[in-house]
Steps between C-alpha positions, in 0.01 A plus 500: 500500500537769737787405765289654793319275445692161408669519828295525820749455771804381598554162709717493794430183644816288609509298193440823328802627709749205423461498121553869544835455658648181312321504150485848455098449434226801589189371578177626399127438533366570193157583284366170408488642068857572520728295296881428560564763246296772651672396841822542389399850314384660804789386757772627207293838438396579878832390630756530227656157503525179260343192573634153428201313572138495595299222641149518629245296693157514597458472886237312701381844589388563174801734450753513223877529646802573257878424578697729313845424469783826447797516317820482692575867402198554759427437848168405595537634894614837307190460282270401804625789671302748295189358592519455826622155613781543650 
């Protein structure tokens, strides 16, 4: 799958916000045919990281939201900083 279009946009909520600062954990709103696995390929080839984890969950919105946790050899603010976040 494409990774344009597995991730739509980033989250930046307060929870969003907290895991972002104490788990290290990007959070994404993501195309409801993604898998974990084509999460985690797009965030490592759009943003050159590794990923530890992946965990999604379908919203009451209808909406498909992934929390993907980095590597320690990565910051997520750093990471979040390319697109805009911060």
């Amino acid at each position: 799958m494409d990774p344009d279009k597995v991730l739509l946009y980033p989250l930046m909520g307060e929870k969003a916000t907290m895991l972002r600062e104490t788990e290290n954990k990007l959070t994404f709103i993501v195309s409801k045919e993604s898998t974990k696995k084509d999460i985690r390929d797009a965030i490592e080839s759009l943003y050159a990281v590794k990923t530890l984890d992946v965990n999604t969950m379908n919203t009451i919105n209808g909406k498909k939201k992934a929390h993907i946790k980095l590597s320690e050899k990565f910051s997520a603010d750093e990471v979040a900083s390319q697109f805009g976040v911060l």
